[in-house]
SERO-4910 file (N, C-alpha, C, O; in steps of 0.05 Angstrom, whole numbers):
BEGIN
 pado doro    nc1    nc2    nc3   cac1   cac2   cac3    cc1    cc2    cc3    oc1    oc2    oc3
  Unk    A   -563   -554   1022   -576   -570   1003   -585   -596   1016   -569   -607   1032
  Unk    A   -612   -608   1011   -622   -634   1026   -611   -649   1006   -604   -644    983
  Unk    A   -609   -677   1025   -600   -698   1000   -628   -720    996   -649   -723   1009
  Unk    A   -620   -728    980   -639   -757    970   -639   -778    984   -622   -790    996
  Unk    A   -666   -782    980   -649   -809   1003   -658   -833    984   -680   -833    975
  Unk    A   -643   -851    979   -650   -881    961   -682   -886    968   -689   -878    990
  Unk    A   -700   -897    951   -727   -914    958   -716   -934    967   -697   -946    957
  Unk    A   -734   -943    995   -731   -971   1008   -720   -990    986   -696   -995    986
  Unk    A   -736  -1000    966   -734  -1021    947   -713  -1024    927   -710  -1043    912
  Unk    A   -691   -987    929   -672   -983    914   -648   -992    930   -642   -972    943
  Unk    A   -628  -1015    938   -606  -1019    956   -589  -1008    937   -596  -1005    913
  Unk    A   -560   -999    947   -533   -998    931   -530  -1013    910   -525  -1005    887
  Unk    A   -533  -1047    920   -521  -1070    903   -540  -1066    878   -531  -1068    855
  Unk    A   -564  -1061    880   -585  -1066    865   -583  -1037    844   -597  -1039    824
  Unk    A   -569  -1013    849   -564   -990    839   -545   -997    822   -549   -992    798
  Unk    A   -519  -1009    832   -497  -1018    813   -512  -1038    793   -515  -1026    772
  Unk    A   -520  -1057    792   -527  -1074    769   -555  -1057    750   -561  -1065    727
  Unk    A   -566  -1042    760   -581  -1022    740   -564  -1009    726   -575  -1004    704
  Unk    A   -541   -998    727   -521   -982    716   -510   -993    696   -507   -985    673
  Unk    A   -501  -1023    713   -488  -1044    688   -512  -1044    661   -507  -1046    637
  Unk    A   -538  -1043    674   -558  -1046    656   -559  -1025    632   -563  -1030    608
  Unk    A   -556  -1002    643   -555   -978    625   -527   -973    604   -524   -967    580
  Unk    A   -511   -978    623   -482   -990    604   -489  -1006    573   -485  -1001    549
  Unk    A   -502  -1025    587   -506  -1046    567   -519  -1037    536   -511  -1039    513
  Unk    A   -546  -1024    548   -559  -1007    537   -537   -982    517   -539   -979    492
  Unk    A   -526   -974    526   -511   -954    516   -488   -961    502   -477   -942    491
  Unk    A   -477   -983    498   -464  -1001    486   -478  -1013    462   -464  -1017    442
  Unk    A   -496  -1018    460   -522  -1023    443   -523   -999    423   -520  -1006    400
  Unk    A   -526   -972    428   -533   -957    425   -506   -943    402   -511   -930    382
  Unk    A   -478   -952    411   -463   -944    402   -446   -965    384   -424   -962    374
  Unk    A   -468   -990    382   -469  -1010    362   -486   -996    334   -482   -995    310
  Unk    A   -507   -988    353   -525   -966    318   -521   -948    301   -529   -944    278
  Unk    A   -505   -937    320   -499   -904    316   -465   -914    289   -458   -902    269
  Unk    A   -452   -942    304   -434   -943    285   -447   -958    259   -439   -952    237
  Unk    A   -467   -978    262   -478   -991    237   -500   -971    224   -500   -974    199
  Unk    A   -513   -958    230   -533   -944    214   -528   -914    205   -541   -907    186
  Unk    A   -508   -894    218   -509   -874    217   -485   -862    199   -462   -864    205
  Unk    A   -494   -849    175   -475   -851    149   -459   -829    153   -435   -832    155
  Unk    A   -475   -795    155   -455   -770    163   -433   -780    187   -437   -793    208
  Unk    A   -408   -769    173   -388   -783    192   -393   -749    221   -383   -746    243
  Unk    A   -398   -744    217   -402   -715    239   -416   -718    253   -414   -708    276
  Unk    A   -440   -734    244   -464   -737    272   -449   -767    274   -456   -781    293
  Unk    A   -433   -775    261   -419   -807    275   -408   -797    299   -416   -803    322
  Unk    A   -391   -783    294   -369   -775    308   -382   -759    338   -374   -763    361
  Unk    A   -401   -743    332   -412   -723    357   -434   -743    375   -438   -739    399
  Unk    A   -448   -767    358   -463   -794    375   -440   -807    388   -443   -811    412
  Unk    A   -422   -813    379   -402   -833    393   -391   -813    415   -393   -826    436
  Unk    A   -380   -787    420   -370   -778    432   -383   -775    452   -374   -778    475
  Unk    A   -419   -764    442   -439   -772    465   -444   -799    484   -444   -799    509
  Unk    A   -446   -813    474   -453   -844    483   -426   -866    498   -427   -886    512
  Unk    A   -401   -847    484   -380   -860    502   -372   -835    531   -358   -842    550
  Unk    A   -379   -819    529   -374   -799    555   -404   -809    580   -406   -804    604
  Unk    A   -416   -817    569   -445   -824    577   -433   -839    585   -423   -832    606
  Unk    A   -424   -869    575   -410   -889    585   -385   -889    606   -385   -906    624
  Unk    A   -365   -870    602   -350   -867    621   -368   -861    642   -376   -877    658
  Unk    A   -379   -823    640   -388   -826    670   -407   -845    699   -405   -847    724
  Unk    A   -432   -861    672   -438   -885    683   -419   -901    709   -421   -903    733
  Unk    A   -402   -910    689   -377   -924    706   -362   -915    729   -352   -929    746
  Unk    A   -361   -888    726   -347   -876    748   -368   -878    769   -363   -888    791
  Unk    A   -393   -869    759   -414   -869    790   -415   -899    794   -419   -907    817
  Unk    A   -412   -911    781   -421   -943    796   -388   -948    811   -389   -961    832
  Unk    A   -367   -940    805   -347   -944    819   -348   -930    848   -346   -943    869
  Unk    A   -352   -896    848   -359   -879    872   -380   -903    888   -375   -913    910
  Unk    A   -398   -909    874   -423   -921    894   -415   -945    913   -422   -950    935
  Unk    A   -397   -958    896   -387   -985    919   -369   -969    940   -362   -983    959
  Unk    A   -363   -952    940   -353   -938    965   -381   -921    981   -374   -912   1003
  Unk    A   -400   -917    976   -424   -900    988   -419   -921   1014   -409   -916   1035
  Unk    A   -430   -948   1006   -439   -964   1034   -416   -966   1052   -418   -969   1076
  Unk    A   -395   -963   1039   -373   -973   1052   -356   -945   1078   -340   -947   1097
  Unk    A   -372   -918   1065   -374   -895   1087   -391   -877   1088   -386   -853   1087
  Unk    A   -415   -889   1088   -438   -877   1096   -447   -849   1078   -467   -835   1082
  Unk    A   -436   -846   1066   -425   -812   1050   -441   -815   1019   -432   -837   1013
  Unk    A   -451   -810   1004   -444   -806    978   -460   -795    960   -484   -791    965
  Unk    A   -445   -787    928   -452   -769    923   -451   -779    887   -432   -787    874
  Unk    A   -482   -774    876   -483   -787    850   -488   -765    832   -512   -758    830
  Unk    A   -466   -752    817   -476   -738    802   -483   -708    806   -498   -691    795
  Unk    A   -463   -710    832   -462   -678    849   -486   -672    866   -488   -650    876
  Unk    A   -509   -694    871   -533   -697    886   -520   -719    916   -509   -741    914
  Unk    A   -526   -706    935   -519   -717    955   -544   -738    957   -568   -733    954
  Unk    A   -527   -770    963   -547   -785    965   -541   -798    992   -517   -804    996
  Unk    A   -564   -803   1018   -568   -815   1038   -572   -849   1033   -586   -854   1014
  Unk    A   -566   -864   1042   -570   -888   1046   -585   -897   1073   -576   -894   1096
  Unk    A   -602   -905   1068   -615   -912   1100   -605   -937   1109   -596   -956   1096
  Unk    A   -609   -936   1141   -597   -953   1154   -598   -975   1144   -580   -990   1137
  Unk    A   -620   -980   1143   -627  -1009   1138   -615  -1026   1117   -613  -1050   1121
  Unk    A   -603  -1012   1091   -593  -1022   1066   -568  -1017   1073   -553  -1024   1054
  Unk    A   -552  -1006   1097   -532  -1012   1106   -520  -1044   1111   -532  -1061   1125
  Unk    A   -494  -1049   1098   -473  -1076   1113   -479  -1072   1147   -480  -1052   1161
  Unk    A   -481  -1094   1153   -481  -1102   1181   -460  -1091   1200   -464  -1081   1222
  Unk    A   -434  -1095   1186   -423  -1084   1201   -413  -1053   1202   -393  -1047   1215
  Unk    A   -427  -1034   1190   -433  -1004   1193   -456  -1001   1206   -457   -977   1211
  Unk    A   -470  -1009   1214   -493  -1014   1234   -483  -1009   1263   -464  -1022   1271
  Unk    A   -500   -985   1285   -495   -989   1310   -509   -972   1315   -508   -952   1301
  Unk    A   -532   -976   1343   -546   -976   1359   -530   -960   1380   -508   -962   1391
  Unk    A   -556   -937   1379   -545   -921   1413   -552   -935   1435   -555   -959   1434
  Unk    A   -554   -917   1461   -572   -931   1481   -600   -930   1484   -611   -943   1502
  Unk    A   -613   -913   1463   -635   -916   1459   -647   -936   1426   -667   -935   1412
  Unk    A   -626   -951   1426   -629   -966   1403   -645   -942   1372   -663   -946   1356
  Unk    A   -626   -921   1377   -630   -917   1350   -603   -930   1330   -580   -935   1336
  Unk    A   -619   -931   1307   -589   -936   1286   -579   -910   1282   -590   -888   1283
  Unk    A   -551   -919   1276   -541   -899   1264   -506   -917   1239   -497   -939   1235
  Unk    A   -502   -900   1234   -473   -915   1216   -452   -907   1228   -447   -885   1237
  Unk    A   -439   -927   1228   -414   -916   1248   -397   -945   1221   -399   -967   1209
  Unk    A   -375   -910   1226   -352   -909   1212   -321   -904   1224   -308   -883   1224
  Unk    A   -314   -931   1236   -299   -931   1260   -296   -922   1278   -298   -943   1291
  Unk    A   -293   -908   1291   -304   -885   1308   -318   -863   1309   -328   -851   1328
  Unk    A   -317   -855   1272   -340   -834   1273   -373   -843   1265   -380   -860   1249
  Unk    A   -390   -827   1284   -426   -836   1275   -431   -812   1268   -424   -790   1275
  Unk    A   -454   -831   1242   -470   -815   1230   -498   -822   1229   -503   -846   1225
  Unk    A   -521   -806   1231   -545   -812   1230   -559   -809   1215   -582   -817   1218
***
């Protein structure tokens, strides 16, 4: 299976606070569903939706602050690449032909 690789303009940090964003959103959402929505059955089957939505959210934004931190990760069972560049500095290292690659204490990855 190929993985994804982030858009330049998408970093980690900037992935986590979109999430928070959608959170927010979905918190919103499960403000409506409790003020407007009268059948207690579609109460009950929206909330169950919108708070599992909510958990898993959270879990990927938790997984993700570990992506940068070992080069590895995986959102939603889709293998996602991080490119060098939106790599921490100090996962950064150069061969002898100055390619990057991530190095993860002694192990590299490219």
């Amino acid at each position: 299976m190929s993985a994804a690789a982030l858009p330049s303009w998408l970093d980690p940090e900037l992935l986590q606070w979109f999430i928070v964003a959608v959170l927010a959103v979905v918190a919103y959402l499960l403000y409506i569903v409790l003020r407007f929505v009268r059948r207690l059955v579609a109460k009950v089957v929206l909330l169950v939706l919108l708070v599992g939505l909510g958990v898993s959210l959270w879990v990927q934004r938790a997984d993700l602050e570990d992506c940068a931190l070992t080069c590895e990760c995986t959102l939603y069972g889709q293998e996602v690449v991080i490119p060098i560049e939106q790599l921490p500095e100090h996962l950064r290292s150069f061969d002898a032909n100055g390619e990057a690659s991530c190095s993860i204490g002694s192990e590299f990855l490219t």
